[in-house]
N, C-alpha and C positions, 0 to 999 in steps of 0.2 A: 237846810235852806241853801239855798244857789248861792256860793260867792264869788260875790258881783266884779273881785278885784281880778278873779284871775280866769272864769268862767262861768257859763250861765245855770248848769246843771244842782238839781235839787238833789245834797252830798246827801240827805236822811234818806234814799230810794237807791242810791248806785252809787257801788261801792269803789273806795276811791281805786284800788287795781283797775276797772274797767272802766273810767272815767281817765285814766294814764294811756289806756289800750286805743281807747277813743281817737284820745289827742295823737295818739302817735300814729296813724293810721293818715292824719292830713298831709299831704304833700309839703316842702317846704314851701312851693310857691305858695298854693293855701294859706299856709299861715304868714307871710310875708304880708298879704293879701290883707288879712284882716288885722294885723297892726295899723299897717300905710293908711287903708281904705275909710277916707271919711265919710258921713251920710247926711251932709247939711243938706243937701236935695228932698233926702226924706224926711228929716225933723222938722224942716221947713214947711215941706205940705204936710203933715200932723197938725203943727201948731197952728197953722193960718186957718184951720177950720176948727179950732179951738176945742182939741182935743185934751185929755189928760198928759199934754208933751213933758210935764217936772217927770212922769210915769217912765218915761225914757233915760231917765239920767239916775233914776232911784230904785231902792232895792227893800226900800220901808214894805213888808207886807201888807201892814196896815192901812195902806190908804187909799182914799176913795176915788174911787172908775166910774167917770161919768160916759154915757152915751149923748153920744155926739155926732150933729150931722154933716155930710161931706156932700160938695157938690157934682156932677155928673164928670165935668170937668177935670176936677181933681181926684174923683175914684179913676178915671181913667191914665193920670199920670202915675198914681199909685201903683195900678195894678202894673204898670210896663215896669214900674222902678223895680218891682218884686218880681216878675218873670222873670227879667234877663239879670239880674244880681245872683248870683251864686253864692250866698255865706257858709262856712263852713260851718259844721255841726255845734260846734261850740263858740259861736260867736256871741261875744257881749251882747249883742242888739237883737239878740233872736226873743231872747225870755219878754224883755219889754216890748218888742215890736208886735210878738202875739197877742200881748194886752192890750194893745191900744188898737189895732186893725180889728179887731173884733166887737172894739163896745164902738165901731163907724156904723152909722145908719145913712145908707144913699140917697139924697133927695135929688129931685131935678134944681136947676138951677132957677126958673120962675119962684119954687118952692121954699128956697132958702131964708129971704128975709124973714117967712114966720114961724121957722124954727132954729135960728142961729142958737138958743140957748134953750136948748131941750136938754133935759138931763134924764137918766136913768131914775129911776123908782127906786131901787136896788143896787144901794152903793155896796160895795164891797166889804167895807168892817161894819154892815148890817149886818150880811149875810152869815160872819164870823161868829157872829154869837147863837146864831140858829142854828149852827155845823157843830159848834161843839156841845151843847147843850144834846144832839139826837147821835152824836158819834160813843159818848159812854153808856147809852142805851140801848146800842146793836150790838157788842163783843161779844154778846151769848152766838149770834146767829150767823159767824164769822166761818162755818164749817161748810155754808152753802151760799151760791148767787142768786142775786134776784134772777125774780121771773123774765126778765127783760132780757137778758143775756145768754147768748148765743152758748154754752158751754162747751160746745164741741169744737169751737173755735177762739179759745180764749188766747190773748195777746199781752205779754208782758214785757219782750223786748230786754233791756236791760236792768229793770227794777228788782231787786231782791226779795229772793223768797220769805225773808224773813221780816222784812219791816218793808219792802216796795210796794209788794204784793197783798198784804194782809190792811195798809192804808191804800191798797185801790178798793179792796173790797167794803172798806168801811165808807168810802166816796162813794160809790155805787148803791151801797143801803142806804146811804142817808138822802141819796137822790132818789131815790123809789120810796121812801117816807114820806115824803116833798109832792112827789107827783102819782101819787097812786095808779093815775089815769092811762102810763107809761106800761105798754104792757107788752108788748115788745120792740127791743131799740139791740141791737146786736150791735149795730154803730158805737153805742156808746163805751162799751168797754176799750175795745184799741184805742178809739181816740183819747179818752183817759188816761189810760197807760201812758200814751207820748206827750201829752198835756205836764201830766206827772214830773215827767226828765228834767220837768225845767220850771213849775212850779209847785207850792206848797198845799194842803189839801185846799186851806180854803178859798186859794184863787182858782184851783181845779174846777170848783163846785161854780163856785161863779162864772166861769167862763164855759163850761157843759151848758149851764143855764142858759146863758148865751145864747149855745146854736139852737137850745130846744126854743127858743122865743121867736127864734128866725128861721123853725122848720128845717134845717139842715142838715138832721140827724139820719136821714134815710128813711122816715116812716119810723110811726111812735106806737104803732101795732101792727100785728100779722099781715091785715090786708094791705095794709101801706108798705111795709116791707115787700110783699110781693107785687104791687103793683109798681113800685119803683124798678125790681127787677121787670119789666113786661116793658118799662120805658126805657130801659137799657139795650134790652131785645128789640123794640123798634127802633132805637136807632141805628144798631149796627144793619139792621135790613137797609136801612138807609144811606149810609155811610159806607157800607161794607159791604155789598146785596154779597157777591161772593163767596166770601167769609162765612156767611150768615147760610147759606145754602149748602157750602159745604158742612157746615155742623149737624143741618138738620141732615145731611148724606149720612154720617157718621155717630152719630150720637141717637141712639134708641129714648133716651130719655132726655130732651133739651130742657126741659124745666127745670133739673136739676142743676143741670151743664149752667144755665143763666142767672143761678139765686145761687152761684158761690164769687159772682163777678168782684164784689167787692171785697172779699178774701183773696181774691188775687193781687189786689195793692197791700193788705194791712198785714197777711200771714209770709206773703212770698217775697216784697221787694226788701232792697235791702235798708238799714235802720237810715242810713245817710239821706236817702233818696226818700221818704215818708216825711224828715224833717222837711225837705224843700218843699214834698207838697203839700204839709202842715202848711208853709208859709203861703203859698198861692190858697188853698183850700179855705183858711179863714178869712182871707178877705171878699172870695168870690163865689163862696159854697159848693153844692157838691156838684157844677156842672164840671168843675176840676176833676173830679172822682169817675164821672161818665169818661169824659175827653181821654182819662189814664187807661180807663178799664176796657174801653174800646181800642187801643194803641195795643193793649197787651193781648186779646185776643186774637185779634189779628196778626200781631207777629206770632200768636203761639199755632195759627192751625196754617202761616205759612213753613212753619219748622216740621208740621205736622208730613203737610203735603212732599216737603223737601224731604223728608225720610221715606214716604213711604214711595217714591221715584226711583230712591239709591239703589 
């Protein structure tokens, strides 16, 4: 479990050598940075929209995440506070700051009065007793992944082979137990895995829940997966007519070329830069994931073009 006195990272998935490599990797300003840096801006908009705010000062796994709604108003200071803020990878406020931007539900501001106290269905140490009750009944089946998951692309990042990785896979069966219906989500494993770094299985489980209840996931089968790719593709037509021309110049096969867009953030960027847009991505979904994945294509077929000029 994360401890909370001296960083956020979950010690039972990464191991403490690489969790030293981590920290040492910050710049001194960096860490200057987040001693000095307070965040009553952001506790302050959490709490006024009467969010699970104790959620930020505590480290109790056990307790309960209400979903909670935010006004138009106040998602929009939010989301500025989280763009232009930089925390470094191991910052106190990151493990809790995921939990709580994620159980925010956006209402318009006419909208608010008659939901100020909506709560979530699915508190959090509900969820605990159903994760462990289906986690000692998948160990047989720990030698394969669900149908859901991309294999050819699988993402672990810094969790251990030995106990990181074998509790993602047990997360992932017990979430394809839960949702039969899931039959293909490739999204779901990276995003797990980084999920993972910083919390325990069974806030994993809950907060995957999460994006699956807010559709976030990329498509929860094949044709959705591929028609999210085909929205990726028009927009870079859009965005990028160029770009977009030159590939089809150059690429015999673009349908491939286009349904690996989102393996270009989760396989290729570096672990620093996925936390950050961990931190934009749950508050604002996957139009974060478009906006990345189109930045990177286009800077790669201008590197493209710049070589093949030299």
């Amino acid at each position: 479990m994360a401890d909370g006195n001296s960083h956020p990272f979950n010690n039972d998935v990464i191991a403490d050598d690489t969790i030293a490599q981590l920290r040492k990797q910050l710049s001194h300003q960096q860490q200057q940075h987040q001693h000095n840096s307070k965040h009553k801006d952001l506790i302050d908009l959490l709490s006024s929209n009467h969010t699970s705010n104790h959620f930020l000062n505590s480290i109790d796994p056990s307790i309960n995440i209400s979903s909670q709604a935010i006004t138009d108003d106040d998602f929009n200071r939010l989301k500025s506070i989280i763009r232009s803020t930089i925390w470094p990878i191991d910052h106190l406020i990151r493990r809790q700051l995921w939990m709580n931007i994620l159980t925010l539900n956006r209402v318009s501001t006419s909208k608010q009065h008659r939901i100020t106290h909506h709560t979530s269905q699915t508190p959090l140490s509900t969820s605990t007793i159903t994760i462990d009750s289906s986690l000692h009944s998948l160990t047989s089946k720990l030698s394969q992944w669900p149908n859901f998951v991309d294999i050819t692309n699988l993402c672990f990042y810094h969790l251990t082979e030995s106990r990181g990785c074998l509790l993602l896979q047990h997360i992932l069966f017990t979430f394809a137990l839960h949702h039969p219906d899931l039959t293909y989500c490739p999204a779901l494993e990276p995003l797990s895995a980084l999920l993972l770094h910083y919390f325990n299985e069974h806030e994993v489980l809950y907060l995957i829940n999460r994006l699956l209840i807010k559709h976030w996931l990329c498509g929860e089968t094949r044709l959705q997966w591929e028609a999210n790719c085909n929205v990726f593709k028009k927009l870079l037509k859009i965005y990028y007519k160029s770009t977009a021309d030159v590939i089809e110049l150059r690429y015999t096969n673009t349908k491939v070329f286009y349904q690996e867009w989102f393996w270009w953030i989760f396989r290729y960027l570096p672990f620093a830069y996925l936390v950050k847009i961990m931190d934009c991505f749950l508050l604002e979904g996957p139009k974060i994931l478009y906006r990345i994945g189109l930045a990177l294509v286009h800077l790669f077929i201008k590197y493209v073009i710049s070589i093949h000029y030299c």
